[in-house]
C-alpha positions in Angstrom: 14.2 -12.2 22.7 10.7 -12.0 20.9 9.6 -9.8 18.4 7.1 -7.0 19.8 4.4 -6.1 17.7 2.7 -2.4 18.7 0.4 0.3 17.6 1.2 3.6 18.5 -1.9 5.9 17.7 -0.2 9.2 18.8 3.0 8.6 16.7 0.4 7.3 13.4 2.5 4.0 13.5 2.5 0.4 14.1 6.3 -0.9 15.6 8.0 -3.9 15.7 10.7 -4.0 18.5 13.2 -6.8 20.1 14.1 -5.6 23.7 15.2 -1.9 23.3 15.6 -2.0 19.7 13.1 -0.5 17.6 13.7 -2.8 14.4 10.6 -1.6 12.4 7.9 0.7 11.6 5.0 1.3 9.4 3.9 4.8 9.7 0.3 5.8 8.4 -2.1 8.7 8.2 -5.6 8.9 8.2 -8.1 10.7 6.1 -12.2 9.7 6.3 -12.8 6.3 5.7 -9.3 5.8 5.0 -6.2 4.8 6.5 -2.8 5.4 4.2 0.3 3.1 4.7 2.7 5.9 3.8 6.3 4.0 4.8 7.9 1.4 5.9 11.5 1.0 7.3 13.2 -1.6 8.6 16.7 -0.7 10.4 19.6 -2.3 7.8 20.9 -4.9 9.6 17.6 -6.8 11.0 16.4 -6.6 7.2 15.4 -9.9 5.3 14.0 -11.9 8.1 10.8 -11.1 7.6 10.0 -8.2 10.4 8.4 -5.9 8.1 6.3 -8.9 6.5 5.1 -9.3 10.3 4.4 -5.8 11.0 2.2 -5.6 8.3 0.1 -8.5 9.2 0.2 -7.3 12.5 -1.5 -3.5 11.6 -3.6 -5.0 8.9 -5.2 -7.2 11.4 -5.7 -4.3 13.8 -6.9 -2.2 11.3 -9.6 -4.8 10.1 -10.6 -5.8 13.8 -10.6 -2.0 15.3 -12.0 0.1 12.4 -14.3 0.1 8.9 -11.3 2.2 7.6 -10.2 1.2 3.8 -6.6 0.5 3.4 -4.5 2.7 1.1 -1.1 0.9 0.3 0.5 3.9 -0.9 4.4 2.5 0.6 5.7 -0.1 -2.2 6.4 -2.5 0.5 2.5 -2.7 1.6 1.4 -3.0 -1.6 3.4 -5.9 -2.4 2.3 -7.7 1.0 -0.9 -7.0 -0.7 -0.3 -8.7 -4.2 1.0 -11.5 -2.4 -2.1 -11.6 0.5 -4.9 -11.6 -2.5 -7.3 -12.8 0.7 -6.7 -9.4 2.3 -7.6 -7.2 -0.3 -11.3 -6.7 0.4 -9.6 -4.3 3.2 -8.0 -2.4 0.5 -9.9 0.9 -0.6 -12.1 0.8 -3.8 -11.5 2.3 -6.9 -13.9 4.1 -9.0 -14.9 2.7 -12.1 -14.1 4.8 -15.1 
């Protein structure tokens, strides 16, 4: 059964299920301008084939298609997909200089 990708506004989430199964989240909040990526979970025994790495594309896509929003990478896991997505990282919010 294929993965399925979802954002779920009212929940502040983006999911990743396989039938009935919810296998992964990425649970955000927003603040003007700015959308934080505040955790990430995969369930234990679906971790390490790459379902969180697929979530992530999946809401940073939606996020760069359906809003100006800034990311905020404030989960470990997003900012890693970050460092290793360097083409992505005009999305990511600015930081002052100083």
């Amino acid at each position: 059964m294929a993965p399925e990708l979802a954002h779920e506004p009212d929940a502040r989430r983006y999911t990743l299920r396989i039938g009935d199964e919810l296998v992964c989240v990425a649970d955000y909040s927003i603040r003007p301008g700015q959308i934080y990526f505040t955790h990430t979970y995969t369930s234990p025994p679906r971790r390490g084939n790459g379902y969180a790495g697929s979530l992530i594309e999946f809401a940073v896509d939606d996020v760069a298609a359906s809003t100006d929003l800034r990311i905020v990478p404030t989960c470990s896991f997003v900012a890693d997909w970050f460092r290793d997505h360097p083409d992505r990282a005009h999305l990511l919010r600015r930081q002052a200089a100083g």
